[in-house]
C-alpha positions in Angstrom: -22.1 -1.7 -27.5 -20.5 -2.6 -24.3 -22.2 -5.4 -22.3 -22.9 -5.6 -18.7 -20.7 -7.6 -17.5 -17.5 -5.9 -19.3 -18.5 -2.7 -18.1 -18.7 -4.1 -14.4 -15.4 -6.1 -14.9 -13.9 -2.5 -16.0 -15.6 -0.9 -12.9 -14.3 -3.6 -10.8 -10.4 -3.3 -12.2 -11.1 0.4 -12.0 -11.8 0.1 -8.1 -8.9 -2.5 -7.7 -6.3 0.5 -9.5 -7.6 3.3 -7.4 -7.2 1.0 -4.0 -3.4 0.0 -5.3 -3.1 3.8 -5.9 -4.1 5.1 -3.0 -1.5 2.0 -1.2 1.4 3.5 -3.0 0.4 6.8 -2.7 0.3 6.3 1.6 3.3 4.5 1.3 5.0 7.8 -0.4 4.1 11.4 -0.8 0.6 11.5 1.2 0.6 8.9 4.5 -2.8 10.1 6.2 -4.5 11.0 2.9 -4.1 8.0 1.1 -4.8 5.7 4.1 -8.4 7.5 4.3 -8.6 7.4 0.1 -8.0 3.7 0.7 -10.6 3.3 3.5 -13.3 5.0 1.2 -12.4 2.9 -2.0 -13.1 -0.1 0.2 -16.4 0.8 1.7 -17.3 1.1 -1.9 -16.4 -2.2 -2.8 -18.3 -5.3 -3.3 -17.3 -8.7 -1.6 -15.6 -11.3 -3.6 -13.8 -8.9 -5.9 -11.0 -7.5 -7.4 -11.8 -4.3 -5.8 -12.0 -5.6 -2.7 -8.6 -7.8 -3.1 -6.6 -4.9 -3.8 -8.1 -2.9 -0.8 -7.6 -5.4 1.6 -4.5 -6.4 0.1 -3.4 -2.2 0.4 -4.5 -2.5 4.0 -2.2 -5.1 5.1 0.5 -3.6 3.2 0.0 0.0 4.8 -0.2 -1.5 8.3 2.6 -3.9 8.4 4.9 -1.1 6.8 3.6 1.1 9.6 4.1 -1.4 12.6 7.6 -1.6 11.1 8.2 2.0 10.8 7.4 2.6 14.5 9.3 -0.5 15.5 12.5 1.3 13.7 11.6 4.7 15.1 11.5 3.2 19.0 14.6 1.1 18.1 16.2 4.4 17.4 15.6 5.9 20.8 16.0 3.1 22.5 19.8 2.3 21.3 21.1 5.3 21.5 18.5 8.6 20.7 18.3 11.1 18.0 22.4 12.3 18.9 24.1 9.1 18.0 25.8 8.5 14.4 24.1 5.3 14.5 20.7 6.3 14.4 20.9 7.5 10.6 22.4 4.3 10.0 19.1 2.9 11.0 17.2 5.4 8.9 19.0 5.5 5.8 19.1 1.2 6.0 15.5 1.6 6.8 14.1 3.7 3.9 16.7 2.0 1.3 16.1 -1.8 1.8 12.7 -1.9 3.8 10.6 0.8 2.6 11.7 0.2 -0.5 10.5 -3.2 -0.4 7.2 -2.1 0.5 6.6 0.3 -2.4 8.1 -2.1 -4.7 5.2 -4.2 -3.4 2.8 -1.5 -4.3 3.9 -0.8 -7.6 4.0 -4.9 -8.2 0.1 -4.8 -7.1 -0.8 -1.5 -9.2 0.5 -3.0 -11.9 -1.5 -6.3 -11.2 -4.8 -4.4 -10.5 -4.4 -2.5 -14.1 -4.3 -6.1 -15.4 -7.3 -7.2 -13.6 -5.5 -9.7 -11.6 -4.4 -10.8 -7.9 -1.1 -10.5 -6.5 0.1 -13.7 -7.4 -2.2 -15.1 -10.1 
């Protein structure tokens, strides 16, 4: 028989790997709906967990990679449009190094949240 507290420390991983899912899933095939998975994982998390870490920590990630998305996108029009030969230089630079970077990040912290663990415990 399970006790009490190994059955909340699986409920608490479990909330941690649906919020690093629902990160990597935003970062990839479903932007919108796995920002609003991740803001409903979070409401039903608990201060001071692992839950929590990895939903916060899925936040930051989503939003920086977003402020850096639309920083690429505006450097695009502004140095020379859509017509230029240089503006698929920035794209195709932008989804293979930096992009890249971000969902490597949240694989790394899916992977961590599985294990029950921080980022960089």
């Amino acid at each position: 028989m399970k006790t009490e507290t190994a059955t909340s420390k699986e409920f608490q991983i479990q909330q941690a790997s649906n919020a690093a899912l629902a990160s990597l899933i935003n970062l990839t095939i479903l932007p919108v709906i796995g920002f609003i998975a991740l803001i409903l994982i979070y409401r039903n998390t608990q201060a001071d967990t692992i839950g929590r870490y990895h939903a916060m920590l899925g936040f930051k990630v989503n939003i920086i990679a977003a402020v850096v998305l639309f920083l690429v996108s505006a450097l695009m029009i502004l140095l020379g449009g859509f017509n230029s030969p240089w503006t698929w230089v920035y794209v195709i630079s932008y989804f293979t190094l930096v992009h890249t970077l971000f969902i490597v990040l949240a694989v790394w912290a899916l992977v961590r949240a599985w294990s029950g663990d921080t980022l960089l415990k």
